[in-house]
N, C-alpha and C positions, 0 to 999 in steps of 0.2 A: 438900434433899439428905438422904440417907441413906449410911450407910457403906457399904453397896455401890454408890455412883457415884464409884468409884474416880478414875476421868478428873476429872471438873466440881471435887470436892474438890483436886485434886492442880492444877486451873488458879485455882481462888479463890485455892489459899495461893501460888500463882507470884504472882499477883497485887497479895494482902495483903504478899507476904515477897520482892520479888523480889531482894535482896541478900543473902541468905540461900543458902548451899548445902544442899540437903537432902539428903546423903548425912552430913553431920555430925548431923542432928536428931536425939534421941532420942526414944524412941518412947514417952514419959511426956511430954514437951513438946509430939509431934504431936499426941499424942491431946488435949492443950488446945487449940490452936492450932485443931486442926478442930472441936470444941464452938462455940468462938468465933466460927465464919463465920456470916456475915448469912447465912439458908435454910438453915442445917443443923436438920435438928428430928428427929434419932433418939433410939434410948435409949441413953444413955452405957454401960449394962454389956453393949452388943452389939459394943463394940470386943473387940480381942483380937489378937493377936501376927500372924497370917495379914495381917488387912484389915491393919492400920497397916503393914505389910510392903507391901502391895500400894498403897495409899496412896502410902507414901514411892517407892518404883519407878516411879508415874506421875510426880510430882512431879520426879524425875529424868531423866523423858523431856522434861516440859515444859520443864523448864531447860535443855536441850539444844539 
């Protein structure tokens, strides 16, 4: 995965976290949380305020 596969990232952590509400996540915690998924292999300084935004927003569809 890479940070722009918004969706797959946003269903690993449903996944990995599913007792977890992702509207409370902060976005220094997501950005661990998603380094950490098994098949994540991008470059950590490509995150940034936009994707972890878009990130947390799918992740709150899929807990829906």
């Amino acid at each position: 995965m890479k940070w722009t596969d918004t969706y797959d990232i946003a269903a690993a952590l449903y996944d990995k976290y599913p007792d977890v509400d992702p509207a409370g996540v902060r976005f220094t915690e997501l950005r661990s949380w998603v380094l950490e998924l098994d098949g994540f292999a991008d470059d950590p300084a490509r995150s940034g305020e936009k994707i972890l935004e878009a990130i947390q927003q799918a992740w709150i569809q899929e807990a829906e």
